[in-house]
OpenMM code with the backbone's topology and positions (N, CA, C; nanometers):
from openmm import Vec3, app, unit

residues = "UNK UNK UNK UNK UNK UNK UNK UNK UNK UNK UNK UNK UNK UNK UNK UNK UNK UNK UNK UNK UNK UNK UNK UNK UNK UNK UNK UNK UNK UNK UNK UNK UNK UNK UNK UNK UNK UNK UNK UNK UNK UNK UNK UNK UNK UNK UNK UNK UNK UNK UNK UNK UNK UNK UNK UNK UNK UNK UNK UNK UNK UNK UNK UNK UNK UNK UNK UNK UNK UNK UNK UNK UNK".split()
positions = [
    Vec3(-0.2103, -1.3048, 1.0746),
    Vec3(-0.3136, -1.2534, 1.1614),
    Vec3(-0.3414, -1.1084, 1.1232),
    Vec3(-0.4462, -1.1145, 1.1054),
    Vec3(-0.5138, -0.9176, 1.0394),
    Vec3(-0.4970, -0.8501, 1.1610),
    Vec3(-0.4865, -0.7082, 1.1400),
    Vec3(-0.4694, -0.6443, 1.2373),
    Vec3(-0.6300, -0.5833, 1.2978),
    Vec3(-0.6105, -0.5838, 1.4241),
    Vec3(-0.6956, -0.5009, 1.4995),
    Vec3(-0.6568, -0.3606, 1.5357),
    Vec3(-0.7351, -0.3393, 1.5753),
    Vec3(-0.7491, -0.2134, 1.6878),
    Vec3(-0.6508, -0.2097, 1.7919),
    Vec3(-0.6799, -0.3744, 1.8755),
    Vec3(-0.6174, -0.4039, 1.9951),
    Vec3(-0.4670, -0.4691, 1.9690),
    Vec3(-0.4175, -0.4941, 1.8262),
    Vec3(-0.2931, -0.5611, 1.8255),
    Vec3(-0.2218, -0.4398, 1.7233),
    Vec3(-0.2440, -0.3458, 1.7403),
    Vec3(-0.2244, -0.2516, 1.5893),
    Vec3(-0.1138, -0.1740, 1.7165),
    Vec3(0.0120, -0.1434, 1.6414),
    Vec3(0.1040, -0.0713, 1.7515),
    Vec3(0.0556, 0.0779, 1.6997),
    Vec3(0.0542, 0.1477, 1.8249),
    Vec3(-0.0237, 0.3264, 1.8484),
    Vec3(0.1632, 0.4019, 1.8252),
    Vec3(0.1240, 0.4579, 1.7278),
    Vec3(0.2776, 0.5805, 1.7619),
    Vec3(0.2442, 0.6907, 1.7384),
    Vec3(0.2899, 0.7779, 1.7984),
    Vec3(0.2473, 0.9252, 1.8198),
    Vec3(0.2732, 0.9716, 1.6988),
    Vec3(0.2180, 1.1096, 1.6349),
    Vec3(0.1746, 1.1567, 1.5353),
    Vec3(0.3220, 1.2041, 1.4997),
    Vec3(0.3495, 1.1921, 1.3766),
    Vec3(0.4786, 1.2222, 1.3368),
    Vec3(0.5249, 1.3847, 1.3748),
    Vec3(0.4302, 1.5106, 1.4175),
    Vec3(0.4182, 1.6198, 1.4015),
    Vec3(0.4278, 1.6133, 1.5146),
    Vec3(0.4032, 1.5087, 1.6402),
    Vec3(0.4688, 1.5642, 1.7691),
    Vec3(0.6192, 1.5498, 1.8066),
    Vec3(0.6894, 1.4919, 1.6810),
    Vec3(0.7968, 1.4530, 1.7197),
    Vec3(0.9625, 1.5325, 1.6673),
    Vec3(1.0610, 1.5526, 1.7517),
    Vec3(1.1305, 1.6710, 1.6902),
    Vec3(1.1856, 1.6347, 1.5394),
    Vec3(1.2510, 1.7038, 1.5214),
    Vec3(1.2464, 1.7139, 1.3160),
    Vec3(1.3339, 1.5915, 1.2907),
    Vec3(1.4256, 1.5943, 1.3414),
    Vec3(1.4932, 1.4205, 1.2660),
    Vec3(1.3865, 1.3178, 1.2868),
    Vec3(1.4225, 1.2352, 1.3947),
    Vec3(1.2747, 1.1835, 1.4455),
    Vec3(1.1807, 1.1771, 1.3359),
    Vec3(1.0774, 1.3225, 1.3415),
    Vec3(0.9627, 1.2988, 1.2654),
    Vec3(1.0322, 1.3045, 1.1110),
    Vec3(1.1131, 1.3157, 1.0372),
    Vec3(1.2194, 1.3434, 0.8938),
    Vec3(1.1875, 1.1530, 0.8804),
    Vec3(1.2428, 1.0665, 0.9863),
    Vec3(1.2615, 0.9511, 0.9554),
    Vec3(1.1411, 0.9110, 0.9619),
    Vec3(1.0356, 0.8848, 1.0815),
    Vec3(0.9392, 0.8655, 1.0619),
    Vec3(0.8379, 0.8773, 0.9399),
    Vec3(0.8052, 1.0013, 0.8920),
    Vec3(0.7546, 1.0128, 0.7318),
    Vec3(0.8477, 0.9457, 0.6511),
    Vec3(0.9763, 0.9048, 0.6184),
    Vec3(1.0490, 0.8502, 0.5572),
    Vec3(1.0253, 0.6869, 0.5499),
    Vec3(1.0099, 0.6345, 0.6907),
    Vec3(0.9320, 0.5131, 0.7066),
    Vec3(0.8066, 0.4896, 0.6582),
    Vec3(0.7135, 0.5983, 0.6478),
    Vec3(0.6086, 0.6093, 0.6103),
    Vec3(0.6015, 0.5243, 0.5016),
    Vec3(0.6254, 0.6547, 0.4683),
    Vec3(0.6445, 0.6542, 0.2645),
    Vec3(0.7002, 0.5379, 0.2028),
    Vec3(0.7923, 0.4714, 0.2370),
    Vec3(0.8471, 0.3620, 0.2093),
    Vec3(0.7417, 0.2788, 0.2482),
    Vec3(0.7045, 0.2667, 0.3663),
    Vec3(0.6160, 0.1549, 0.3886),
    Vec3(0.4414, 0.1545, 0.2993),
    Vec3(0.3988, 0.2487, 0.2255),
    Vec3(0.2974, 0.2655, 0.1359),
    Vec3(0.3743, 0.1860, 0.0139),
    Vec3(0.4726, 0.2275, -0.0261),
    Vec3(0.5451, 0.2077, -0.1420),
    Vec3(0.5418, 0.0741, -0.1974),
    Vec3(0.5730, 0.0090, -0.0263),
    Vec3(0.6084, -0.1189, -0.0437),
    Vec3(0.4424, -0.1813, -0.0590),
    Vec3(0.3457, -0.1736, 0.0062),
    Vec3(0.2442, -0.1754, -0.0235),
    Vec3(0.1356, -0.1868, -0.1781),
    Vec3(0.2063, -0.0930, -0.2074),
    Vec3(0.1456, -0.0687, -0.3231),
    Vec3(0.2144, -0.1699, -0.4314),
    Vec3(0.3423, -0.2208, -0.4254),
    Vec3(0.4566, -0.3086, -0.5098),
    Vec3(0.3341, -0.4547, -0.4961),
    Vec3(0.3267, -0.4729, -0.4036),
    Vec3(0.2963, -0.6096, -0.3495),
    Vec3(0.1499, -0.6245, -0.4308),
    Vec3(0.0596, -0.4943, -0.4274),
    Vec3(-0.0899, -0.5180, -0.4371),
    Vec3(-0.0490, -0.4784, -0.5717),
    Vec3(0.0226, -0.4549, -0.6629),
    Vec3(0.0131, -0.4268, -0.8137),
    Vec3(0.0834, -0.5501, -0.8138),
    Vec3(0.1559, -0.6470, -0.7927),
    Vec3(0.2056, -0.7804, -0.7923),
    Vec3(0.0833, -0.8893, -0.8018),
    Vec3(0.0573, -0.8538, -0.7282),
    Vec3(-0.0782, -0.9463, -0.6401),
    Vec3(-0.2164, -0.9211, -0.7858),
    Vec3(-0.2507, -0.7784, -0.8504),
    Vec3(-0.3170, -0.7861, -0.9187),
    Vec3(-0.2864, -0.8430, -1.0499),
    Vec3(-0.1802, -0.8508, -1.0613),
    Vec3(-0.1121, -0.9457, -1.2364),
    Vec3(-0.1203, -1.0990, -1.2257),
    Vec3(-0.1395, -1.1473, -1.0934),
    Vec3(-0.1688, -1.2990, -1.1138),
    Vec3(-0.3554, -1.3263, -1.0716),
    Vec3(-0.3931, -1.2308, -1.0927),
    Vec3(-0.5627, -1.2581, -1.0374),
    Vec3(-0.5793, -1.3316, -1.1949),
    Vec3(-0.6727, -1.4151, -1.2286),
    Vec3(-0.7632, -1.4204, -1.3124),
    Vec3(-0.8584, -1.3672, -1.3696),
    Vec3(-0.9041, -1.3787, -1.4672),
    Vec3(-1.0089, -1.2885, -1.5543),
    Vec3(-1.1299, -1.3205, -1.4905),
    Vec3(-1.1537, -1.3856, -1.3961),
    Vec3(-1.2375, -1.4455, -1.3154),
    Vec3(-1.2528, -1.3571, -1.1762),
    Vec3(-1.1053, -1.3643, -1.0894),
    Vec3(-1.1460, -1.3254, -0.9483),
    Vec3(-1.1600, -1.1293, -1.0638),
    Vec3(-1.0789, -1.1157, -1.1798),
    Vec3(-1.0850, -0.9677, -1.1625),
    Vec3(-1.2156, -0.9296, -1.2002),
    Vec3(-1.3205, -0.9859, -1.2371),
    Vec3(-1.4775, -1.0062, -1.2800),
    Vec3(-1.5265, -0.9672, -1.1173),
    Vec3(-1.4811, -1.0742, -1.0358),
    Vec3(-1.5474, -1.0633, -0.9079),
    Vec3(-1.4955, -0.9352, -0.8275),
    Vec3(-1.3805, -0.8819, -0.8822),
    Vec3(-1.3919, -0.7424, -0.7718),
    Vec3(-1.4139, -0.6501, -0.8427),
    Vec3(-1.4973, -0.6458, -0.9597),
    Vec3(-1.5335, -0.5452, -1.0247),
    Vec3(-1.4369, -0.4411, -1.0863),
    Vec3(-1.3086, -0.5547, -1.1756),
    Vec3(-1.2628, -0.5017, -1.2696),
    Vec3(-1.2359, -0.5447, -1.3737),
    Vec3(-1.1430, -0.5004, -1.5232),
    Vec3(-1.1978, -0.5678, -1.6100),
    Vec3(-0.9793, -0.5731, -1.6855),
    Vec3(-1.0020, -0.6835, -1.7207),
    Vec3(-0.8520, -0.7053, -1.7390),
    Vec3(-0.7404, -0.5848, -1.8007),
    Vec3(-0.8198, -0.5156, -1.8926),
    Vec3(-0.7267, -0.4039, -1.8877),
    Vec3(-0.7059, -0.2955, -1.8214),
    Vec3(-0.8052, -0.2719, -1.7130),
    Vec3(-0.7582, -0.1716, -1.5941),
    Vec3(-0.7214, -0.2422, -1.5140),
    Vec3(-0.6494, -0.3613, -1.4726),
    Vec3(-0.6403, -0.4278, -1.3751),
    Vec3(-0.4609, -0.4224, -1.4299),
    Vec3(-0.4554, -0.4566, -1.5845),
    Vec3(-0.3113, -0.3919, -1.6341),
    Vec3(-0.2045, -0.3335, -1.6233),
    Vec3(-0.3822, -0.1691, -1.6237),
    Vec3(-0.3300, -0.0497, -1.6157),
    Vec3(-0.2556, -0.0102, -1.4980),
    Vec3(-0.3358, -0.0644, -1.4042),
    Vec3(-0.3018, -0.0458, -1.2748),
    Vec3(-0.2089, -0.1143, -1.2029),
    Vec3(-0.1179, -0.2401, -1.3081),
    Vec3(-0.0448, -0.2897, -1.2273),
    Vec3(0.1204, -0.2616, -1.3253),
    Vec3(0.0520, -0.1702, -1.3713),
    Vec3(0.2008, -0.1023, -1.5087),
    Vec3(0.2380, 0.0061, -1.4176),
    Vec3(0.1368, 0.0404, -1.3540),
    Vec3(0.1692, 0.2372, -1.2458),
    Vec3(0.3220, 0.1876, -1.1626),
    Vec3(0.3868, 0.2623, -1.1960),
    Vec3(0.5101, 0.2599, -1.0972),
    Vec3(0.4644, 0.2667, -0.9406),
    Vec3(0.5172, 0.2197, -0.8443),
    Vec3(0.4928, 0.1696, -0.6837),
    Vec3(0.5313, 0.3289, -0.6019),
    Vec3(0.5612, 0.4004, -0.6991),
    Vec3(0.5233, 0.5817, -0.6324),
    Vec3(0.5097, 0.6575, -0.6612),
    Vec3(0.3367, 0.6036, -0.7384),
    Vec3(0.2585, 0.6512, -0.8249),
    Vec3(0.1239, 0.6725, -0.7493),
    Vec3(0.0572, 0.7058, -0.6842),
    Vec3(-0.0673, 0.6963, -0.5995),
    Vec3(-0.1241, 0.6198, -0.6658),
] * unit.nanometer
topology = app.Topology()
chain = topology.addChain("A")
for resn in residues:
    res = topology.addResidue(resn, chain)
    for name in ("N", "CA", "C"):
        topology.addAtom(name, app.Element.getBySymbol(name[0]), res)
């Protein structure tokens, strides 16, 4: 189920929170992009030369982009 607005959990801004707290919080963060990014450079090495046509890329930047280490922006 995709997330909404209305099912999306709200947590207060890491900067209101005292320093351990917010230390772990950005720590969760970051990890949780990381992991993100593993999955969608995973996810782009089994597309086809086909779907990567349809999202407007072309097999060797689709490569490139799935060679980038996962904490690499």
């Amino acid at each position: 189920m995709p997330r909404t607005a209305s099912t999306a959990l709200a947590l207060p801004s890491p900067a209101a929170l005292p320093p351990l707290p917010r230390l772990l919080v950005s720590a969760a963060l970051v990890l949780a992009r990381w992991e993100d990014r593993r999955r969608s450079r995973l996810a782009l090495e089994r597309l086809t030369p086909q779907q990567l046509r349809d999202i407007g890329l072309t097999p060797g930047a689709a490569e490139a982009e799935a060679a980038r280490p996962f904490w690499r922006g």
